[in-house]
BAKE-945068 format. One record per residue (C-alpha): x, y, z negated; residue number from 1. Coordinates in steps of 0.25 Angstrom, whole numbers, plus 5000, padded with zeros to 4 digits. Layout:
residues N
      x      y      z   resi
      X      Y      Z    NUM
...
end
This chain:
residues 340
      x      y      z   resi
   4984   4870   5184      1
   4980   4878   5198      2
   4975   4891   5196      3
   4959   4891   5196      4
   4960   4903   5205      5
   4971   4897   5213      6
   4961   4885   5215      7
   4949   4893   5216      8
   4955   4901   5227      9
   4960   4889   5236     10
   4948   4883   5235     11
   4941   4895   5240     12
   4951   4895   5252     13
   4950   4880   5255     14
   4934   4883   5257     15
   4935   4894   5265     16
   4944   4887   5275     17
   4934   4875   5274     18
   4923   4885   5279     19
   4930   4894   5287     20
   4936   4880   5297     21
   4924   4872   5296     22
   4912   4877   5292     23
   4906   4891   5294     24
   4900   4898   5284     25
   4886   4898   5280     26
   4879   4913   5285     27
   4871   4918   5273     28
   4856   4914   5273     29
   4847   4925   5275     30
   4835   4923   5266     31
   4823   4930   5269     32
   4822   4941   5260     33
   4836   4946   5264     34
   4830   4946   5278     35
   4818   4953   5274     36
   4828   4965   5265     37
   4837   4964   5278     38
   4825   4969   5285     39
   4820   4979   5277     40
   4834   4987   5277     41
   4835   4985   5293     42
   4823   4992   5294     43
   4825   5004   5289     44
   4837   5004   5300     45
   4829   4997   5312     46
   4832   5000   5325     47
   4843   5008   5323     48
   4857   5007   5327     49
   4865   4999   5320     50
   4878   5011   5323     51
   4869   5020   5317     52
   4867   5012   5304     53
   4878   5006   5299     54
   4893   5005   5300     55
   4899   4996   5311     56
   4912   4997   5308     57
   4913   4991   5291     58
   4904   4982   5283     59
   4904   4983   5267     60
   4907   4968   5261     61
   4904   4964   5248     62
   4913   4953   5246     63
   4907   4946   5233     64
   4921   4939   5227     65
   4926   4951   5225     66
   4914   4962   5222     67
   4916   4972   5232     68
   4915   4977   5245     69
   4923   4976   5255     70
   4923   4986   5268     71
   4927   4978   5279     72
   4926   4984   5295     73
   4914   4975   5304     74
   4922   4967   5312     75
   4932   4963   5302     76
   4920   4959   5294     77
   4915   4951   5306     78
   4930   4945   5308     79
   4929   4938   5292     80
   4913   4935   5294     81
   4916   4926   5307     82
   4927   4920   5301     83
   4921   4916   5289     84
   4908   4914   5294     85
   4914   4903   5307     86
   4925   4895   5310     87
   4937   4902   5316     88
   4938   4888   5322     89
   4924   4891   5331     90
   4924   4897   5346     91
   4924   4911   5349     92
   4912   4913   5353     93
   4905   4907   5341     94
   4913   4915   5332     95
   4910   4928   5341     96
   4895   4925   5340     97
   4897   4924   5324     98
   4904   4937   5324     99
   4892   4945   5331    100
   4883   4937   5320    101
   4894   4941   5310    102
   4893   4956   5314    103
   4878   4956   5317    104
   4876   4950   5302    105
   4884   4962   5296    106
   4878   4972   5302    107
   4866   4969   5298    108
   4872   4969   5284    109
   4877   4983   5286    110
   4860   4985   5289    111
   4856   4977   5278    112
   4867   4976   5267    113
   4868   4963   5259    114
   4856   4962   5247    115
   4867   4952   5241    116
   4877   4963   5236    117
   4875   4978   5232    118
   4888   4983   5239    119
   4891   4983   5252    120
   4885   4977   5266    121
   4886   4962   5267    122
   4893   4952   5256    123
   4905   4941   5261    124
   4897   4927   5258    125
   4887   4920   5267    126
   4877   4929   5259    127
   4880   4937   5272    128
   4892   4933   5280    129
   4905   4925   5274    130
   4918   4935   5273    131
   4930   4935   5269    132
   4941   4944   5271    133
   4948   4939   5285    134
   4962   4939   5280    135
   4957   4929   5268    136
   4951   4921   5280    137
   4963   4921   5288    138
   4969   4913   5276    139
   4959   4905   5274    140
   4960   4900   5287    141
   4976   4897   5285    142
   4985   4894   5297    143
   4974   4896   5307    144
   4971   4910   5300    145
   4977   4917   5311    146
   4973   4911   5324    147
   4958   4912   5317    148
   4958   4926   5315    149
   4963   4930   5327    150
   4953   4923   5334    151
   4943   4928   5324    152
   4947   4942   5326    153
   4944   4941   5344    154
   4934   4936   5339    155
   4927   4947   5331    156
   4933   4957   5342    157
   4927   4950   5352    158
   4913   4953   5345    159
   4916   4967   5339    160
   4902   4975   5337    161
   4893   4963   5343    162
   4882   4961   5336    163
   4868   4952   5339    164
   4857   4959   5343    165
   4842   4956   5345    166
   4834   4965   5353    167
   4844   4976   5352    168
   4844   4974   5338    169
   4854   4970   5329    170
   4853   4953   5324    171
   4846   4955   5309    172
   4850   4940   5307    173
   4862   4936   5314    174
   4860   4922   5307    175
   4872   4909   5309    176
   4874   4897   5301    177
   4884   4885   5303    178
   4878   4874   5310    179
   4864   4869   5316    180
   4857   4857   5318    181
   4856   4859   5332    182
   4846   4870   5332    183
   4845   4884   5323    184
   4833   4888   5316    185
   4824   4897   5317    186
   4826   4910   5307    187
   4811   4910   5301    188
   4814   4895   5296    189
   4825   4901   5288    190
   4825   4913   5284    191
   4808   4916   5286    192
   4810   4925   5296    193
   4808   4924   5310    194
   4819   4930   5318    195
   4818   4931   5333    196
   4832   4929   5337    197
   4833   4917   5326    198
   4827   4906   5333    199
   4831   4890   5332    200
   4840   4887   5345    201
   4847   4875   5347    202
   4861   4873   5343    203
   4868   4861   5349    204
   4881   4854   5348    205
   4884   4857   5331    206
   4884   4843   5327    207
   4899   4845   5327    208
   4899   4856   5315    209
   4902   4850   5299    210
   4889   4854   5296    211
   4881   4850   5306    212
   4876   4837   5296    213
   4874   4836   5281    214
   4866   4828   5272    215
   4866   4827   5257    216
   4860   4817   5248    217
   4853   4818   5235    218
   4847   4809   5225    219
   4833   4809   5224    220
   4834   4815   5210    221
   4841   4826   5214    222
   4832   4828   5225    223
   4820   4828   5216    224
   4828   4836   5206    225
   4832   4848   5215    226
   4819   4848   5221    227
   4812   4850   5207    228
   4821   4861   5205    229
   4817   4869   5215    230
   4804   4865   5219    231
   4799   4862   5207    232
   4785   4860   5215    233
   4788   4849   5222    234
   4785   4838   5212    235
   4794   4826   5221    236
   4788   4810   5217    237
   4797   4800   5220    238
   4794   4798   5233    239
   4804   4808   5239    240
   4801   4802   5253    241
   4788   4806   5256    242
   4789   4818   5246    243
   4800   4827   5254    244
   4798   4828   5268    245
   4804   4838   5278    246
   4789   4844   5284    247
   4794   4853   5296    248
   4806   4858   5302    249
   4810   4871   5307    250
   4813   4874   5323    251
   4828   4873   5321    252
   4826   4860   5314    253
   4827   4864   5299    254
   4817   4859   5288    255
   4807   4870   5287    256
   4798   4863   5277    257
   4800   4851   5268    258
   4790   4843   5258    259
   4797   4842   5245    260
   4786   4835   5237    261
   4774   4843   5234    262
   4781   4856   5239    263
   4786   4861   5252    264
   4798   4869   5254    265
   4807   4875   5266    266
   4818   4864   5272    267
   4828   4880   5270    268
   4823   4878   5254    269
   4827   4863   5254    270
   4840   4865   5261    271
   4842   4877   5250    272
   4838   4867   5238    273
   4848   4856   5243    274
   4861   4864   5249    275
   4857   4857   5264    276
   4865   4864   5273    277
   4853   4866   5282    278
   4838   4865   5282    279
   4837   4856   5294    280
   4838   4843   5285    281
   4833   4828   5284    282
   4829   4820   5271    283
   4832   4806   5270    284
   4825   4800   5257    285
   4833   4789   5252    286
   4830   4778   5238    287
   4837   4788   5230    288
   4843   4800   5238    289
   4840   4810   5250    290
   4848   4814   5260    291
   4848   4826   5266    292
   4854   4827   5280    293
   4856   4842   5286    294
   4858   4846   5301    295
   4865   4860   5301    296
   4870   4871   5292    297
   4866   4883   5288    298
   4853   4890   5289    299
   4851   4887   5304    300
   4847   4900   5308    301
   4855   4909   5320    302
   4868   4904   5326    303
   4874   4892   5323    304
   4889   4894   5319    305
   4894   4879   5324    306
   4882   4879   5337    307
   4888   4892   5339    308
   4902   4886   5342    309
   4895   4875   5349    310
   4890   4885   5360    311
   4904   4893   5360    312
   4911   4877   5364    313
   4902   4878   5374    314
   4905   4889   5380    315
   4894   4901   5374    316
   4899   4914   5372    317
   4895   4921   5359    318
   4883   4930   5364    319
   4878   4917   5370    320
   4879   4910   5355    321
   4871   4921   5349    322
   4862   4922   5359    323
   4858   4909   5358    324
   4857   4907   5344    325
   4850   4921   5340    326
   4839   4922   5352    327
   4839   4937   5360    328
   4850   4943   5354    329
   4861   4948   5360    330
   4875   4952   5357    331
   4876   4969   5356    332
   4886   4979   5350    333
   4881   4982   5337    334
   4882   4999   5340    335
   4872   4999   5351    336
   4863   4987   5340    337
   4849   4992   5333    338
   4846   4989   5320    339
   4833   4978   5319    340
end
């Protein structure tokens, strides 16, 4: 008999290859009230240099398998983000871009802290940003590990100390997810607050990503039963056809609100309630089923991690990718950026 460890272990390897080749990692989700707290601690700090703040050169990691924190200098955090957060496969350019966001994000963390954990700065799951040690990476890429971390490595260099400003300011919410239906979407449909830089821009040509189409199905009785469960309001008949209708969408193409019998709930709540990998969805009521068909994945908000790659093909650099996808900012050293 194998070893439940043994077994445990290579299937937690196999997953992490599967992700690492093929899929990037989905960016935590920012819920409002963790903005709101990430407010409230950048205020006390606001318009002062980020040198004068915090430390540059180390972040404090909690990492959760373990129970303990890790200190781990900057850029080398930055190194095992970006290459657990993208494809090592994907160009240059769209992985530099993902490293400014990478080091944007846990700067901010250095401001903010984590309200997930009690120790340290920022935690090693999508809570914050995916981590794992680079030399566990490097095997987990196998044969390729190499060639992939040296590329990695002139990578991170490349960007060292660059962060994503807006105004002067450092990026509050240096947002990316995987892949969108051919738009992003607007921060204040997701996350409820409306964030100048975060606007819905278009984003072409990702039709070739693994994600870019889903669609689940589900008996009506399951439908009716999940509903009931959590919105124990909406009192669905049997005439699921007229009774759940998607009423608006967002800018960027999401559901924003959708009648589910006699309540009314968010398209972001529905996709929660059913596991869809994104709010911009269509329902197709069926005799005795509904299928779900999903454009995109992830949240939808910020930069698109496989439009991204679409612009670097096409010959964008990586200030160029931010710029588009995070209106007015603009690429600065993180020791000359103010805290906003």
């Amino acid at each position: 008999m194998i070893n439940r460890k043994i077994l445990e272990s290579a299937i937690f390897i196999v997953t992490i290859i599967v992700s690492i080749v093929f899929i990037p990692i989905l960016f935590g989700f920012l819920s409002s009230s963790s903005m709101a707290e990430s407010n409230n601690k950048v205020e006390k700090v606001k318009n002062k240099k980020l040198v004068d703040v915090v430390n540059l050169k180390e972040v404090e990691v909690y990492i959760s398998k373990e129970n303990k924190v890790e200190k781990v200098p900057l850029e080398e955090y930055v190194l095992s983000v970006v290459s657990s957060e993208m494809p090592a496969t994907f160009h240059e350019e769209a992985l530099k871009a993902q490293s400014i966001l990478a080091r944007t994000f846990v700067i901010n963390k250095l401001i903010t802290g984590c309200n997930n954990i009690k120790e340290g700065n920022i935690c090693d799951t999508t809570h914050c940003q995916a981590y794992l040690n680079i030399n566990e990476r490097k095997k987990a890429w196998g044969k390729e590990g190499d060639e992939y971390l040296k590329k990695l490595k002139k990578v991170v260099k490349e960007t060292e100390g660059k962060v994503l400003a807006y105004n002067d300011q450092l990026v509050k919410y240096p947002q990316y997810f995987s892949t969108s239906s051919g738009n992003t979407e607007d921060a204040v449909a997701v996350f409820s607050e409306d964030v100048p830089y975060l606007k819905s821009v278009e984003s072409p040509g990702e039709e070739i990503s693994p994600k870019y189409e889903s669609e689940i199905s589900i008996s009506i009785s399951d439908f009716k039963s999940k509903i009931k469960k959590y919105i124990p309001n909406s009192d669905l008949g049997n005439n699921i056809n007229e009774e759940v209708k998607i009423l608006s969408r967002n800018t960027g193409g999401t559901v924003d609100d959708i009648k589910i019998g006699d309540a009314t709930i968010k398209g972001k709540e529905f996709r929660k309630i059913f596991g869809l990998n994104s709010a911009n969805f269509t329902l197709e009521v069926l005799e005795d089923k509904i299928n779900i068909k999903c454009l995109g994945y992830g949240h939808g908000v910020g930069m698109s991690q496989w439009g991204a790659n679409v612009m670097a093909k096409e010959g964008s650099k990586y200030d160029e990718i931010l710029e588009h996808y995070f209106k007015g900012s603009k690429i600065e050293e993180s020791n000359e950026v103010l805290i906003g």
